[in-house]
Each structure stands twice: as structure tokens, then as C-alpha cells.
C-alpha positions as CSV (number, residue, x, y, z in Angstrom):
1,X,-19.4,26.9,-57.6
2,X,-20.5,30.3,-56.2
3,X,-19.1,31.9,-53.4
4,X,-21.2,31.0,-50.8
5,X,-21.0,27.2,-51.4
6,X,-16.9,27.7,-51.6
7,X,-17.2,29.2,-48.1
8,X,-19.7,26.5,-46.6
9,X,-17.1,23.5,-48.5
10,X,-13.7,25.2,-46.1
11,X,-16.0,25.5,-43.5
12,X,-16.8,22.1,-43.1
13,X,-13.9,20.8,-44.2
14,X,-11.8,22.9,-41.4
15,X,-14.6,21.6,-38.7
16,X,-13.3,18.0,-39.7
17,X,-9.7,18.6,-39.5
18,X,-10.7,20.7,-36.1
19,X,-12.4,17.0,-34.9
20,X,-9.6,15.0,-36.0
21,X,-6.9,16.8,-34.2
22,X,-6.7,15.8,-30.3
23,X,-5.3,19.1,-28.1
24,X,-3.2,18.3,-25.0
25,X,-5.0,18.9,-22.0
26,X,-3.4,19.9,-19.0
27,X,-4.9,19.0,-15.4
28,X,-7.6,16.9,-17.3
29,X,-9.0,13.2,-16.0
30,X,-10.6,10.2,-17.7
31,X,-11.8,8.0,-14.6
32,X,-13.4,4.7,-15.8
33,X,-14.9,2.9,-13.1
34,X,-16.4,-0.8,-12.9
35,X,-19.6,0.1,-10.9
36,X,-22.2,2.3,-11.9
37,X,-22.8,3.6,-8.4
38,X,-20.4,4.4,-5.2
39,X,-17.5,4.9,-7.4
40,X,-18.4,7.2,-10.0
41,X,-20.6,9.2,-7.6
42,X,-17.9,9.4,-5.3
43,X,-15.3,10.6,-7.8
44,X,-18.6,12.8,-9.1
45,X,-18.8,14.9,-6.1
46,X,-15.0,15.6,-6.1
47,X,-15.4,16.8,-9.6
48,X,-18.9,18.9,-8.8
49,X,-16.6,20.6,-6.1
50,X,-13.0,21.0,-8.0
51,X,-15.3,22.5,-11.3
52,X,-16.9,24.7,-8.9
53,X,-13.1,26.2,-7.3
54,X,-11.6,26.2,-10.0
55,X,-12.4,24.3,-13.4
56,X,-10.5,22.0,-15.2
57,X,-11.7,19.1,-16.9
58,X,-12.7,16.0,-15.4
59,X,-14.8,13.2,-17.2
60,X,-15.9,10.0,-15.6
61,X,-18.0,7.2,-17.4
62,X,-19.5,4.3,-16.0
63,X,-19.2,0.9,-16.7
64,X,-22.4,-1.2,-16.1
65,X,-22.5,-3.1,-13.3
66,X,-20.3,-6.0,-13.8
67,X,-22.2,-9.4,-12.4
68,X,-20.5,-11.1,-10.0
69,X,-21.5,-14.6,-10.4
70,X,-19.1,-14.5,-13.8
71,X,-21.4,-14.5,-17.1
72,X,-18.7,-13.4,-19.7
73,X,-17.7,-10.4,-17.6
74,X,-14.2,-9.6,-15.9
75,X,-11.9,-6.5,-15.0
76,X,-10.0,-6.6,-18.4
77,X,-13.3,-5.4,-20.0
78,X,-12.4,-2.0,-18.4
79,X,-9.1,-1.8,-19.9
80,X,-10.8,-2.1,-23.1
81,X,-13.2,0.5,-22.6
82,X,-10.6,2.8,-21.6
83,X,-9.3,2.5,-24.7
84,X,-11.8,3.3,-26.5
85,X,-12.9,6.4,-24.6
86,X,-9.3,7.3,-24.7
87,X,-9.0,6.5,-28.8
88,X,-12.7,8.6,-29.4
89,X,-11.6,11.6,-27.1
90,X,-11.6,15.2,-28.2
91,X,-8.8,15.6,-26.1
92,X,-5.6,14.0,-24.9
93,X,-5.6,13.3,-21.3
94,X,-2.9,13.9,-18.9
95,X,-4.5,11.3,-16.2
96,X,-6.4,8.0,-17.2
97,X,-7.5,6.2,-14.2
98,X,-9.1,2.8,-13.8
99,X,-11.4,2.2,-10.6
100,X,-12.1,-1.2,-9.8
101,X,-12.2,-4.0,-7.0
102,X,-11.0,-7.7,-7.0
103,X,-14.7,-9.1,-5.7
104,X,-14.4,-12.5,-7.1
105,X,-12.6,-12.0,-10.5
106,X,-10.0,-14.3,-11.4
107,X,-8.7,-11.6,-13.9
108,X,-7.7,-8.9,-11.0
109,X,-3.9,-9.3,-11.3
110,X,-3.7,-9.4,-14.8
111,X,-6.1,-6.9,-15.6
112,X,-4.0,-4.5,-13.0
113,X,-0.2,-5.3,-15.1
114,X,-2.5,-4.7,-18.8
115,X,-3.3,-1.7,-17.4
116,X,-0.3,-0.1,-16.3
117,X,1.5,-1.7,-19.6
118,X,-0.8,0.5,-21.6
119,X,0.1,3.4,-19.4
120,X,-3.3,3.9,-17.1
121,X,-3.1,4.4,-14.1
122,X,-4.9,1.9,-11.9
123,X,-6.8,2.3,-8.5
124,X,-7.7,-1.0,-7.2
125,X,-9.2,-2.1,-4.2
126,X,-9.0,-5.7,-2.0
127,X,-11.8,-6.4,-1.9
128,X,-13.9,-3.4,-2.4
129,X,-14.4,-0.2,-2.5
130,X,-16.0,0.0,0.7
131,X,-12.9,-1.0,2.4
132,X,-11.5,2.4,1.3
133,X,-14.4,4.2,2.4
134,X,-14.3,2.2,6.0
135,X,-10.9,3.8,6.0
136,X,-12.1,7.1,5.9
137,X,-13.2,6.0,9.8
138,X,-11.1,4.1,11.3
139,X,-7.5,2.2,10.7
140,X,-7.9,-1.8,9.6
141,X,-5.8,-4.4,8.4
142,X,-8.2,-7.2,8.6
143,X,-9.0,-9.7,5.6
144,X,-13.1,-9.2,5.5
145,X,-15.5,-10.6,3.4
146,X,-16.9,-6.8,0.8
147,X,-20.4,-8.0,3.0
148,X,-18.7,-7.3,6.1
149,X,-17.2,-4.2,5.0
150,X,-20.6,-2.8,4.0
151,X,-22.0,-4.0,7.2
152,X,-19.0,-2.4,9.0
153,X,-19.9,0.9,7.0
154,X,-23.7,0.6,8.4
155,X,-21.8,0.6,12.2
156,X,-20.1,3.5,11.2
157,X,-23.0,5.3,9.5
158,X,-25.8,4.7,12.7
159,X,-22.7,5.4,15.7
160,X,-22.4,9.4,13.4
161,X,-26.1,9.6,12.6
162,X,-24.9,10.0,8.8
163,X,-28.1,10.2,6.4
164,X,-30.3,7.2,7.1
165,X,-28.2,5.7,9.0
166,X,-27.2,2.9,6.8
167,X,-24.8,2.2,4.2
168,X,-26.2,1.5,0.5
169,X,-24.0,2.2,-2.7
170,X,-27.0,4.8,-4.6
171,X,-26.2,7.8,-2.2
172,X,-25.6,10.7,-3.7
173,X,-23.8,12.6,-1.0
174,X,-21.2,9.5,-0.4
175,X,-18.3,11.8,-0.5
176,X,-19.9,14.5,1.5
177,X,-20.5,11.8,4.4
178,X,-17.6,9.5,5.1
179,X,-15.6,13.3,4.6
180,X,-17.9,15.0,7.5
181,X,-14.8,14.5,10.2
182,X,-12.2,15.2,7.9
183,X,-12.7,11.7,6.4
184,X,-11.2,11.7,2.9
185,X,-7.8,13.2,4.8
186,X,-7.8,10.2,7.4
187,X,-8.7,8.1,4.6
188,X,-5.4,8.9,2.7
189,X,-3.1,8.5,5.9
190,X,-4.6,5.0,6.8
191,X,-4.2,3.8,3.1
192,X,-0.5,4.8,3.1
193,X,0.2,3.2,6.3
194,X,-1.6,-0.3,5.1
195,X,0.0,0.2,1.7
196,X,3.1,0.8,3.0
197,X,3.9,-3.1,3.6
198,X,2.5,-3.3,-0.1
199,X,5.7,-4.8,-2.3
200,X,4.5,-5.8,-6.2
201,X,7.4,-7.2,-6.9
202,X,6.9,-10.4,-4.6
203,X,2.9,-9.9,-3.5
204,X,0.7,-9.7,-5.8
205,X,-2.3,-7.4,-5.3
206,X,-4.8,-10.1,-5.4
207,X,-3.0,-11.7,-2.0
208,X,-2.9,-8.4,-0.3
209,X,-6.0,-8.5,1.7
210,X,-7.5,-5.9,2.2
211,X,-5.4,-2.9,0.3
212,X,-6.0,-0.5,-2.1
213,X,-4.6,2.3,-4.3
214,X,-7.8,4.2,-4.6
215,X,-5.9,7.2,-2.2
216,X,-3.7,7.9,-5.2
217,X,-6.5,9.0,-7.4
218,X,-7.6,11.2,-4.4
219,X,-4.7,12.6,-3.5
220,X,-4.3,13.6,-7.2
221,X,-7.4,15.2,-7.5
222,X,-7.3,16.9,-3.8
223,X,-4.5,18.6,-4.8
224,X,-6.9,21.5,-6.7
225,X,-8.9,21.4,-3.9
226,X,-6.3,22.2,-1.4
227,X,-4.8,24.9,-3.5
């Protein structure tokens, strides 16, 4: 073997050993989310804006759509494709996140404790996602249907003459809106004082109507924004 062909054999065997070796990565995010539209592009603007301060690394990946009428889908399909985004990484992450919303599954509970026993980190919401992003408005404790929270958002969106005035879960600029009054800060303070009566250990997520955890994810990403 000449020279040359000794030098291309290390090379490509020192590119697979590179591959199979997963680095620690400091500050770094895996957010899997159910939908494939206000969540990830939500958490998407956050990331646009954190890469542009300051860097880091931030990956979110999108589930499709999960149907709500229950043909073969529930929540614990996340927790599977967490794994194998975490198990295919390049990298080891210091955050894994799971974004998803009780709607009708009857898996939400469970899907929430396998989660958190395989060390992910879980941001759920009761009913839906839109109930977080009401809170970036106003303070409620009320047990709506997810249709009357996106009706609710509507409200909101004509009474501050935000983008069309109407609420619909393909905007682009969903972060830049319900934040336009210092939302995602109010947004945070009205999840901690709803989740604040919020005990696992005797209520179980699914009863607690409406709540979410979403503000933890947040806060831990608005920290580099902050800075």
C-alpha cells in the first residue's frame, strides 16, 4: 500500500472514531415538541434571537402533528423520539426538553413520569399550549375547553391590533407578538403563581386544569437573553 492510500485509510478511520465520540456540550438544548407549528416556532424565535446575542447551541425538531381523534398516536411517542435524537446526536446535551399538551390523550400522566424517569425534562401544558400563551396577557385559573383558549387569544389579538388580528397556530412572529408588552415576562409570573398550588405528589397533572410547566423551559432559555 503506497503512501497516499495509508494516509487516506487513518484519515477515514480517525473521521469514524471522531463520529462515534459524543463531546459534552455546555448551554446546549434538544427541544422536541408534539406540534409542528406554535411550539416549535415559538421556541424557534427564542433560538433565532439567543444565536444572534450570543450563540450556543439550540436544536428543536418537530414531531408531526399528532391527530387528535386517537389513530395509534399518544404523548409517549415523544419520549421515544427523544431518545432517538438523543442516542443519534453528535453531541451530548446538557438540556432535553419535551413540549407537549394533554388535549385529549389518555397517556398525558404517564407519558410526563417516563419522561422524567429517563431524565428529560418535561414542559406540559393543561390543556394547551395556548393557555400559556393567554398567560402572556392576562392572569387565569379557569378550566377552558383548548377552543376557548384560542378564541380567548383571538380577543386578545383584535383588543392590541397584533398581526391580523386573529389567533392561528402558523404565525411566524408568535413570540414576537404575545412578548410586544413585555409578555413572555408576565407570562412567567402568572405561570408561577397558578403553579404555585401545583403539588405532584397528590394531583396529578392531568386534574390540574389549566396549568403548565412550559415557563420553566423559558425561563431557562431567557436567562442568555437577559445576560
Amino acid at each position: 500500500m503506497g503512501s497516499d492510500d495509508l494516509f487516506k485509510k487513518k484519515r477515514e478511520e480517525r473521521k469514524k472514531r471522531n463520529y462515534g465520540y459524543k463531546q459534552p456540550r455546555a448551554n446546549s438544548f434538544l427541544i422536541v415538541t408534539e406540534g409542528a407549528r406554535t411550539e416549535p416556532l415559538y421556541f424557534k424565535e427564542m433560538q433565532m434571537r439567543i444565536k444572534n446575542k450570543m450563540g450556543g447551541s439550540i436544536d428543536i425538531y418537530e414531531m408531526p402533528i399528532i391527530d387528535i381523534s386517537g389513530e395509534g398516536c399518544s404523548t409517549t411517542a415523544l419520549i421515544e423520539k427523544a431518545d432517538q435524537l438523543v442516542s443519534k446526536a453528535r453531541l451530548i446535551y446538557q438540556n432535553v426538553w419535551i413540549v407537549f399538551d394533554k388535549d385529549d390523550f389518555g397517556d398525558f400522566d404517564s407519558a410526563i413520569k417516563e419522561g422524567e424517569s429517563r431524565g428529560y425534562h418535561i414542559a406540559w401544558s393543561n390543556q394547551s399550549f395556548e393557555y400559556w400563551l393567554f398567560l402572556h396577557f392576562e392572569y387565569s385559573d379557569s378550566a377552558l375547553h383548548r377552543n376557548e383558549w384560542n378564541d380567548k387569544l383571538t380577543g386578545l389579538f383584535k383588543k392590541f391590533g397584533l398581526g391580523k388580528e386573529e389567533y392561528h397556530k402558523n404565525n411566524e412572529q408568535i413570540y414576537q407578538m404575545v412578548d410586544s408588552y413585555g409578555g413572555v415576562d408576565l407570562a412567567i409570573k402568572n405561570a408561577k403563581r397558578r403553579m404555585s398550588g401545583f403539588n405532584q405528589s397528590n394531583c396529578k397533572p392531568s386534574e390540574y386544569d389549566p396549568g403548565t410547566t412550559v415557563h420553566l423551559l423559558v425561563e431557562d432559555l431567557k436567562k442568555f437573553l437577559d445576560e
